[in-house]
N, CA, C, O and CB atoms as a CASP TS submission, in Angstrom:
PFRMAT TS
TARGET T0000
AUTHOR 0000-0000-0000
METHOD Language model
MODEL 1
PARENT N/A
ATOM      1  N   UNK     1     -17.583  45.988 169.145  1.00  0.00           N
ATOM      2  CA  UNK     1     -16.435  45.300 169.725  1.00  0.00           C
ATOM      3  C   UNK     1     -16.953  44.152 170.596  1.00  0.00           C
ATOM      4  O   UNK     1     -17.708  44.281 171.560  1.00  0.00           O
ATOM      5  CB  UNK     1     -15.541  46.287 170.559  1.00  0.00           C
ATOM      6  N   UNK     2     -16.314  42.724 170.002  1.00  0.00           N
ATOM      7  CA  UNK     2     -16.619  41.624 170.934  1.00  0.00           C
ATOM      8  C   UNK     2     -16.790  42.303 172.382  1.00  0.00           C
ATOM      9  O   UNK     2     -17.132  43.478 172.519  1.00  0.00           O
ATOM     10  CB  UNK     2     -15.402  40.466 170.910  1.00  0.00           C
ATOM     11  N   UNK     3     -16.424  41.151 173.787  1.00  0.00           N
ATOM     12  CA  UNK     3     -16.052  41.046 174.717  1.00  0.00           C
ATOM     13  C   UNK     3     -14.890  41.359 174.860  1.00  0.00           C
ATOM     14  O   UNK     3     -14.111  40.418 174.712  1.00  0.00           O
ATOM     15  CB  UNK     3     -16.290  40.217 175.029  1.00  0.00           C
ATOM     16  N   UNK     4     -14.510  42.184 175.060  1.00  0.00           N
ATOM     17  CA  UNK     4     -12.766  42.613 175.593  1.00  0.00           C
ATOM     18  C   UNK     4     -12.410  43.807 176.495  1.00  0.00           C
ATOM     19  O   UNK     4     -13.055  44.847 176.633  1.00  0.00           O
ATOM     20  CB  UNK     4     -11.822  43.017 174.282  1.00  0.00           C
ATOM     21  N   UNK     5     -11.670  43.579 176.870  1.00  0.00           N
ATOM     22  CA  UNK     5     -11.585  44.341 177.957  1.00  0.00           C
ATOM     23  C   UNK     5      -9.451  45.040 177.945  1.00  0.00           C
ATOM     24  O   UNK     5      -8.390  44.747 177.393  1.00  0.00           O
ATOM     25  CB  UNK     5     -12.242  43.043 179.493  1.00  0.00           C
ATOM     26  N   UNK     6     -10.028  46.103 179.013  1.00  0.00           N
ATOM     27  CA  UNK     6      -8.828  46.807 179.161  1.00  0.00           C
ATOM     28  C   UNK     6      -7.812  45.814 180.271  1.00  0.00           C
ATOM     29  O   UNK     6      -8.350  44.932 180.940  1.00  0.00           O
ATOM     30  CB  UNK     6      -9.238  48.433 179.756  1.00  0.00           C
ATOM     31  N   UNK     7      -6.511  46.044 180.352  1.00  0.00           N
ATOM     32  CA  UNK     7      -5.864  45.626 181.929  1.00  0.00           C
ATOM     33  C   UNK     7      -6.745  46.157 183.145  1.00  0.00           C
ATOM     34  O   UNK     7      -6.988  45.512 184.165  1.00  0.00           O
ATOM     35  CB  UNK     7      -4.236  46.369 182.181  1.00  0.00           C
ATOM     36  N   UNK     8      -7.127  47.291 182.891  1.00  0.00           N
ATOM     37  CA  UNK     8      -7.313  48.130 184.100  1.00  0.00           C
ATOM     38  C   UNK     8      -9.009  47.518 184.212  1.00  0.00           C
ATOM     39  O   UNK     8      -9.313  47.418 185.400  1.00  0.00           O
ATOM     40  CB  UNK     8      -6.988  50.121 183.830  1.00  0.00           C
ATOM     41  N   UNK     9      -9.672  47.273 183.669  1.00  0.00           N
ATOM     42  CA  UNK     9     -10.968  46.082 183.804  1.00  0.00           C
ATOM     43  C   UNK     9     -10.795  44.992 184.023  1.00  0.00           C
ATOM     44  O   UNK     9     -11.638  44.291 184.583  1.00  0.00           O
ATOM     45  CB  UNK     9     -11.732  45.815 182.820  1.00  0.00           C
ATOM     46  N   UNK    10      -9.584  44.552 183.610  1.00  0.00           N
ATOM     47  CA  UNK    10      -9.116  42.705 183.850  1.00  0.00           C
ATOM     48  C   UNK    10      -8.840  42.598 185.368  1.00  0.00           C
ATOM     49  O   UNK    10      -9.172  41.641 186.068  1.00  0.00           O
ATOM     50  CB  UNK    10      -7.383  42.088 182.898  1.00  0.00           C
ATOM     51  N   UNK    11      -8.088  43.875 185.847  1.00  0.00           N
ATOM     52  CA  UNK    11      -8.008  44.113 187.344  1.00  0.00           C
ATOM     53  C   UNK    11      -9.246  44.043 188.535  1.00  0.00           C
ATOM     54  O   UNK    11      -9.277  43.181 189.412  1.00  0.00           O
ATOM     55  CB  UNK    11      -7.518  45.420 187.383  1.00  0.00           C
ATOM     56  N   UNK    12     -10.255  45.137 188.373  1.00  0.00           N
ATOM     57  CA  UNK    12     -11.279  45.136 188.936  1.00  0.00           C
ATOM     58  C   UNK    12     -12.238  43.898 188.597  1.00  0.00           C
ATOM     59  O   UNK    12     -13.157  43.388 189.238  1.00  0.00           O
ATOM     60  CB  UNK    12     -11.748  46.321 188.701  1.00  0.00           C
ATOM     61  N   UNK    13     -11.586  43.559 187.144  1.00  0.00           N
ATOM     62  CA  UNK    13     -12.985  42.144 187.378  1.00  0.00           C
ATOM     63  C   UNK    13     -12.248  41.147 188.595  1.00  0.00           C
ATOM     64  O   UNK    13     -12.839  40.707 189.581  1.00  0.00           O
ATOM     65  CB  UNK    13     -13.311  40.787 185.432  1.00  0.00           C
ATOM     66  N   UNK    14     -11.583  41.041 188.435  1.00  0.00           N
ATOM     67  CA  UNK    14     -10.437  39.880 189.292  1.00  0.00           C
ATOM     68  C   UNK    14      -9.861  40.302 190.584  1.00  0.00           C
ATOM     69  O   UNK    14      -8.983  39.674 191.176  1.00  0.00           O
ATOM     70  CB  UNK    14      -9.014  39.567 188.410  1.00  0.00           C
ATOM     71  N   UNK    15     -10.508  41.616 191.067  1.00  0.00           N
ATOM     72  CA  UNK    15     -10.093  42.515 192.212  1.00  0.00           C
ATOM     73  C   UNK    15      -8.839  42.355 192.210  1.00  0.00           C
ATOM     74  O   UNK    15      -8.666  41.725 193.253  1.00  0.00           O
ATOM     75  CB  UNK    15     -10.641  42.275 193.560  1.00  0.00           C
ATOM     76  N   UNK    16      -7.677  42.523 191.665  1.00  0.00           N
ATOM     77  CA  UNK    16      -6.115  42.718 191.918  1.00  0.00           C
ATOM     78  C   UNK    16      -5.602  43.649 191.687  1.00  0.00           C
ATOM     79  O   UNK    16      -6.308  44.248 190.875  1.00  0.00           O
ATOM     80  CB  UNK    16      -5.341  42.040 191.397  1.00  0.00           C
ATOM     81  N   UNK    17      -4.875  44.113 191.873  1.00  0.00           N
ATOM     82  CA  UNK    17      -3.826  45.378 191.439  1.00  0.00           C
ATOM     83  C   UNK    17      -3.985  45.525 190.087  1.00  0.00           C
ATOM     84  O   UNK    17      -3.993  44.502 189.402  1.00  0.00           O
ATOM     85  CB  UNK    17      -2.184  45.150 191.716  1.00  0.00           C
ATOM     86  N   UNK    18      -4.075  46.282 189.719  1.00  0.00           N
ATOM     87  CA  UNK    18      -3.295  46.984 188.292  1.00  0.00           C
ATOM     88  C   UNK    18      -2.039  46.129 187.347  1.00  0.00           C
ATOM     89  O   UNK    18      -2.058  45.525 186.274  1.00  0.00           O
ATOM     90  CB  UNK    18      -2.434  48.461 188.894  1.00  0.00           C
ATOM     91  N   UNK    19      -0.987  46.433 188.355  1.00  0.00           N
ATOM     92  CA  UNK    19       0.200  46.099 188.639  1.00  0.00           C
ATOM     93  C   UNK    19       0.350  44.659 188.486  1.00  0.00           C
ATOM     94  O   UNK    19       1.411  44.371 187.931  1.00  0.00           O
ATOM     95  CB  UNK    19       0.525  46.556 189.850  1.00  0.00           C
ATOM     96  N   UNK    20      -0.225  43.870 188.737  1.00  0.00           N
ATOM     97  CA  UNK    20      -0.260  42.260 189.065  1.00  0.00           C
ATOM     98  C   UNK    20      -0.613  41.532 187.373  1.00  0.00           C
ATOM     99  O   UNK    20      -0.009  40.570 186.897  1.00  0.00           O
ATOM    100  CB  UNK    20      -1.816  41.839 190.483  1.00  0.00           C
ATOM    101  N   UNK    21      -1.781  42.335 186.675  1.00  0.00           N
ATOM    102  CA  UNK    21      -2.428  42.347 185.604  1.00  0.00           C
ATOM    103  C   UNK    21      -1.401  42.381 184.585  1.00  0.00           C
ATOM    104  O   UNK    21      -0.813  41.594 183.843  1.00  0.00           O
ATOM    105  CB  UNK    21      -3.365  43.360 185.566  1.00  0.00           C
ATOM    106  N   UNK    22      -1.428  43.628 184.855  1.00  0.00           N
ATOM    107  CA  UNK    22      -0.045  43.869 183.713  1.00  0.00           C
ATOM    108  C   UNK    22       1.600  43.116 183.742  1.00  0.00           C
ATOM    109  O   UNK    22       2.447  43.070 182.849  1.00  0.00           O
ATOM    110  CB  UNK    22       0.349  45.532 183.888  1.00  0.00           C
ATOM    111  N   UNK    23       1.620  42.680 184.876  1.00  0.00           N
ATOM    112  CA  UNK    23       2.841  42.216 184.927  1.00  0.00           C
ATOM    113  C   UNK    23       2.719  40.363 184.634  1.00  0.00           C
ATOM    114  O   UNK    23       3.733  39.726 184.348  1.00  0.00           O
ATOM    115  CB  UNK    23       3.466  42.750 186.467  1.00  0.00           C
ATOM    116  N   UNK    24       1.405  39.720 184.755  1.00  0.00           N
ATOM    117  CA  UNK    24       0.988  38.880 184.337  1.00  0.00           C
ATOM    118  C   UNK    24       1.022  38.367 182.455  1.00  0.00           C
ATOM    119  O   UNK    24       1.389  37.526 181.635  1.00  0.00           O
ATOM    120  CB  UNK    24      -0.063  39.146 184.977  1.00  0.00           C
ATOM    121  N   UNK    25       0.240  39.796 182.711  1.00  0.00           N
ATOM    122  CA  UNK    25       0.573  39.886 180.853  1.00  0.00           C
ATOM    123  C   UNK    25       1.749  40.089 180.292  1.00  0.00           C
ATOM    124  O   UNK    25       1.765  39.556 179.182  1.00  0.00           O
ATOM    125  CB  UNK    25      -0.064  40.993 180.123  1.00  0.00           C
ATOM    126  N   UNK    26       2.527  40.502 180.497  1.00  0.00           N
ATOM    127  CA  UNK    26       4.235  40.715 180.473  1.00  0.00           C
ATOM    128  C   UNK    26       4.352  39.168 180.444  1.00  0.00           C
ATOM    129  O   UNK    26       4.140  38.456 179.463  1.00  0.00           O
ATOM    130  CB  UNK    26       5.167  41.644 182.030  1.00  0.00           C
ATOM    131  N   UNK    27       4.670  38.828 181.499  1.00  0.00           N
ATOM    132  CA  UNK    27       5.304  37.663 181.881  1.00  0.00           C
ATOM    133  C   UNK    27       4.487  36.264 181.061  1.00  0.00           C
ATOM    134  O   UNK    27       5.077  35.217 180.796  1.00  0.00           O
ATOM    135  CB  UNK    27       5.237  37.637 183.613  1.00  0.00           C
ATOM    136  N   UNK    28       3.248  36.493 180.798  1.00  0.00           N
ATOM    137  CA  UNK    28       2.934  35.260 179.664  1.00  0.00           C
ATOM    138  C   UNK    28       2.979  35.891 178.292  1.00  0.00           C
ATOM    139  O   UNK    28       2.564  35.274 177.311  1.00  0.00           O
ATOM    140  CB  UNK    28       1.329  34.500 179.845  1.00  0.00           C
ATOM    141  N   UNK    29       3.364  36.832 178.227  1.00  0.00           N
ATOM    142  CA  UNK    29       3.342  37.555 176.622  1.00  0.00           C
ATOM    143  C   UNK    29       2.196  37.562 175.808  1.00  0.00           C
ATOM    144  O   UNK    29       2.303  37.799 174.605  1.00  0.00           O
ATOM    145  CB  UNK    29       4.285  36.900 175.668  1.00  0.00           C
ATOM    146  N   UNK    30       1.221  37.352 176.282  1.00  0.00           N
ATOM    147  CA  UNK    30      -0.395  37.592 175.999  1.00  0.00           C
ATOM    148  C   UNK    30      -0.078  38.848 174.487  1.00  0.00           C
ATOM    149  O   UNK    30       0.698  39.803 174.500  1.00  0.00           O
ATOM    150  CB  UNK    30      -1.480  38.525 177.884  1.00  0.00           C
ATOM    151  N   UNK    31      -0.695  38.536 173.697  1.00  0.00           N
ATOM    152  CA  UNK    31      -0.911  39.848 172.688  1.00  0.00           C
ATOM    153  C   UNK    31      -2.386  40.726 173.285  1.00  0.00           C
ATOM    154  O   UNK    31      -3.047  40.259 174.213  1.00  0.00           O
ATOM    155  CB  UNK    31      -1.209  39.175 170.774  1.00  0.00           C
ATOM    156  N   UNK    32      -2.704  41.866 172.687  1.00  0.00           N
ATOM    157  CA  UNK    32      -3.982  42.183 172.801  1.00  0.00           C
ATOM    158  C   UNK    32      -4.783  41.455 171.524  1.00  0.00           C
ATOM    159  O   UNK    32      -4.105  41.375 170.500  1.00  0.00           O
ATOM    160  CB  UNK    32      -4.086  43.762 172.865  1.00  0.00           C
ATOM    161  N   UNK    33      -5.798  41.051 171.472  1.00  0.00           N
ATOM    162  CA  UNK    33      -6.569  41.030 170.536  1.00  0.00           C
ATOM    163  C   UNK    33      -6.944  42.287 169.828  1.00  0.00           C
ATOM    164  O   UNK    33      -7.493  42.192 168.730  1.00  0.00           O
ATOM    165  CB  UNK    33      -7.500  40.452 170.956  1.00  0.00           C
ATOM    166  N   UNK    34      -6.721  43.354 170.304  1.00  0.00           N
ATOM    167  CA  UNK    34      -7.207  44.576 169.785  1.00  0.00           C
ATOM    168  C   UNK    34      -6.673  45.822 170.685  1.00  0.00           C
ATOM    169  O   UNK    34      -6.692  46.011 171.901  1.00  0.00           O
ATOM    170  CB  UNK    34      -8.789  44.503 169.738  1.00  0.00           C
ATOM    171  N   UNK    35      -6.138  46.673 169.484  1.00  0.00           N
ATOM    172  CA  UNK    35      -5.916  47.796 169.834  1.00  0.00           C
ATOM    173  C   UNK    35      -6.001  49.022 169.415  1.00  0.00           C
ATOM    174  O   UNK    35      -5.568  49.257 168.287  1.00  0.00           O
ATOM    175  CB  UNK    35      -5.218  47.733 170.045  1.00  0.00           C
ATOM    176  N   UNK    36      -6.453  49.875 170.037  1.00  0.00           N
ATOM    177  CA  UNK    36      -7.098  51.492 170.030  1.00  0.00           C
ATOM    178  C   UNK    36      -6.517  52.447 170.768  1.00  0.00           C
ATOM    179  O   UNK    36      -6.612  52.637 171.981  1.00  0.00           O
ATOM    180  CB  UNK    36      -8.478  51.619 170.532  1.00  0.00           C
ATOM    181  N   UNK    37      -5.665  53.270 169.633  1.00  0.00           N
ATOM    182  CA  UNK    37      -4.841  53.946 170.065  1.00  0.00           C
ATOM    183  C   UNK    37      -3.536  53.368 171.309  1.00  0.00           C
ATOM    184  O   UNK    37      -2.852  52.360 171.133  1.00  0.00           O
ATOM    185  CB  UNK    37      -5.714  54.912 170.429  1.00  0.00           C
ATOM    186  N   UNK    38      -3.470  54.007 172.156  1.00  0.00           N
ATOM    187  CA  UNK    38      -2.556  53.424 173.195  1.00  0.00           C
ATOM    188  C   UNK    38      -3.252  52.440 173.991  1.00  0.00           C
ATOM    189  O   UNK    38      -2.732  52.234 175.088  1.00  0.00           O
ATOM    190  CB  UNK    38      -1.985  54.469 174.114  1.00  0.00           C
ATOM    191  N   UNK    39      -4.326  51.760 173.714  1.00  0.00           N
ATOM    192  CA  UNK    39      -5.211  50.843 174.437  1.00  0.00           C
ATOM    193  C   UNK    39      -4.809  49.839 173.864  1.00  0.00           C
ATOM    194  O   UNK    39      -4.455  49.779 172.687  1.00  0.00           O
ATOM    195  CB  UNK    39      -6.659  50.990 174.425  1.00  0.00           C
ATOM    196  N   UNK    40      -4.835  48.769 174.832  1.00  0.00           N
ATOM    197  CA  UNK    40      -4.663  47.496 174.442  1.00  0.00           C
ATOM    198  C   UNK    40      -6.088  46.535 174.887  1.00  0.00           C
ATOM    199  O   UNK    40      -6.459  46.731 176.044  1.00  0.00           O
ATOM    200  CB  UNK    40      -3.246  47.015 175.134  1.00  0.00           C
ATOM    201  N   UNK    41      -6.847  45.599 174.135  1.00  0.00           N
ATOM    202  CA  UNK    41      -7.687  45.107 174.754  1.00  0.00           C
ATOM    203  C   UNK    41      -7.541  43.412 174.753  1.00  0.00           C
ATOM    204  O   UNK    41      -7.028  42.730 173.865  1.00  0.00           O
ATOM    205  CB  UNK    41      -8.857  45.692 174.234  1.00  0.00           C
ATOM    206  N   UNK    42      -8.022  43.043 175.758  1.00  0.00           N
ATOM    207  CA  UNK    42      -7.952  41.596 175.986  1.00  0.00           C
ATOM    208  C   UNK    42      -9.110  40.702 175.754  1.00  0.00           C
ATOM    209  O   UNK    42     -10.243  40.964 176.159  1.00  0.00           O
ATOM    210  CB  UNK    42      -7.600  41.401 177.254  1.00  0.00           C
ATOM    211  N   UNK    43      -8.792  39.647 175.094  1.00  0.00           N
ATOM    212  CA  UNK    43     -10.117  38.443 175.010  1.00  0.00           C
ATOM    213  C   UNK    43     -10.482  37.553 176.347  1.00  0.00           C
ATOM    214  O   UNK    43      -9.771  37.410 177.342  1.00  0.00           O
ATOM    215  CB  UNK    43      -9.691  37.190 173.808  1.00  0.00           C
ATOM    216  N   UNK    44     -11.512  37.111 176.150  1.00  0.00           N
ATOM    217  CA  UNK    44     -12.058  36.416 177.390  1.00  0.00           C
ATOM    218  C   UNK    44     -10.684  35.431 177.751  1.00  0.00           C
ATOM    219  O   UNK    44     -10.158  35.329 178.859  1.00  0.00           O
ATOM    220  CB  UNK    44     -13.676  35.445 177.028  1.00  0.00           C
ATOM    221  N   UNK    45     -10.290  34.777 176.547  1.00  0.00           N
ATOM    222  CA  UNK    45      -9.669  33.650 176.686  1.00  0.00           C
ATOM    223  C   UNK    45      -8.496  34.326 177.326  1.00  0.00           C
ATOM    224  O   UNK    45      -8.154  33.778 178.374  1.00  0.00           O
ATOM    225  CB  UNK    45      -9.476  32.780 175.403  1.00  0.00           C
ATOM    226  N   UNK    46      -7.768  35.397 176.967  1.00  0.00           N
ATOM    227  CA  UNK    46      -7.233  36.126 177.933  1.00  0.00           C
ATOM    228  C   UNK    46      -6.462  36.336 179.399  1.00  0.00           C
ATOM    229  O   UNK    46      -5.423  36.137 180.027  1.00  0.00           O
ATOM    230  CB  UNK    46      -7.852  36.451 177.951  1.00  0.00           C
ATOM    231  N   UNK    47      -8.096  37.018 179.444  1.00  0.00           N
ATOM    232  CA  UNK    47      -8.521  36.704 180.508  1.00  0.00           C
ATOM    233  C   UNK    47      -8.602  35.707 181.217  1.00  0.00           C
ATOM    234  O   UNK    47      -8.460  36.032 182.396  1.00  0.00           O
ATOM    235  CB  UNK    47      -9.207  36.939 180.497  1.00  0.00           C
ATOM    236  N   UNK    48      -8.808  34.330 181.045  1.00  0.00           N
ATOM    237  CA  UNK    48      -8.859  33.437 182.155  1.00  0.00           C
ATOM    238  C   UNK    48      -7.464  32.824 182.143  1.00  0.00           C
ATOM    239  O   UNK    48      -7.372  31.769 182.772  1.00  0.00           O
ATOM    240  CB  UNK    48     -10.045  32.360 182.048  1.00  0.00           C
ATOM    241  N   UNK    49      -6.134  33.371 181.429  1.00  0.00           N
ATOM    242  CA  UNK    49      -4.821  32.656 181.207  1.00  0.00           C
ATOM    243  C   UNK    49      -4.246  33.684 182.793  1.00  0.00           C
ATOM    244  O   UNK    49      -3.660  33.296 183.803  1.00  0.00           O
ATOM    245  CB  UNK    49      -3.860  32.982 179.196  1.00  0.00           C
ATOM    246  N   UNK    50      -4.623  34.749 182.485  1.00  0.00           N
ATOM    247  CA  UNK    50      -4.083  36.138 183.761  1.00  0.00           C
ATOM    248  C   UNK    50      -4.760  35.366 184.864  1.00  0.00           C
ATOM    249  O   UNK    50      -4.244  34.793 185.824  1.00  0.00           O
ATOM    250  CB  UNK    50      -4.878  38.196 183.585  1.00  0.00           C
ATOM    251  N   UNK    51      -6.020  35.473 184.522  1.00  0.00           N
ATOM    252  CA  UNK    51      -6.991  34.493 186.042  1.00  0.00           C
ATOM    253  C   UNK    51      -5.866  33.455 186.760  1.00  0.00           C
ATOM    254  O   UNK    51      -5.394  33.645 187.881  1.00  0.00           O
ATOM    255  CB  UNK    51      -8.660  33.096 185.287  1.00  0.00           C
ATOM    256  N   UNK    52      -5.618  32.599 186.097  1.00  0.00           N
ATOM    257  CA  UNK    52      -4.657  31.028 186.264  1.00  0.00           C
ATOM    258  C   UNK    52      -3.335  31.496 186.486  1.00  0.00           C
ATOM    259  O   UNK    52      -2.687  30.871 187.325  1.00  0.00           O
ATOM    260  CB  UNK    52      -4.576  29.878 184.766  1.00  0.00           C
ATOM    261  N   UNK    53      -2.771  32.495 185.898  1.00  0.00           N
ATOM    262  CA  UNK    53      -1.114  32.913 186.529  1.00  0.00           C
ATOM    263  C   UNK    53      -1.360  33.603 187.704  1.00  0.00           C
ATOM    264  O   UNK    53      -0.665  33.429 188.704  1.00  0.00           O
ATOM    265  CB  UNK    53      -0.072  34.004 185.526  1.00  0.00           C
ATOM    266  N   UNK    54      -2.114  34.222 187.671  1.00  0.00           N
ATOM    267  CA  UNK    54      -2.189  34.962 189.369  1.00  0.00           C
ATOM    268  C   UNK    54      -2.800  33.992 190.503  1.00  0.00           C
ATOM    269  O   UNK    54      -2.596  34.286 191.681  1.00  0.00           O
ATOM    270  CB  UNK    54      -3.348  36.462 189.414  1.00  0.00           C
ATOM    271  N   UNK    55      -3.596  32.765 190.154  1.00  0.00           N
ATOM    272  CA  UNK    55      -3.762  31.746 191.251  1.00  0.00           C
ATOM    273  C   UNK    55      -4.825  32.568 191.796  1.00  0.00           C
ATOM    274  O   UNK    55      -5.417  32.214 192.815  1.00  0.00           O
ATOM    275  CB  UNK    55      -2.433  31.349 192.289  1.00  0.00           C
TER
END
């Protein structure tokens, strides 16, 4: 598996809530790049869209 990551890693990389992550992703409608089982995983590129909505 590339680089990807869970919400709950997108959080601690970015020290924020949980909560903030996920509701980020909600609110830009981000897909996962990949998913496993009830996991959803995120791409770098992702990642730095959540980075930029949370400021």
């Amino acid at each position: 598996m590339p680089d990807l990551l869970t919400a709950s890693k997108i959080a601690a990389e970015l020290s924020v809530p949980g909560a903030k992550v996920k509701k980020a992703i909600a609110d830009l409608k981000l897909k996962p790049a990949e998913k496993k089982g009830a996991c959803s995983y995120y791409d770098r590129a992702a990642v730095a869209k959540i980075k930029k909505a949370l400021g």
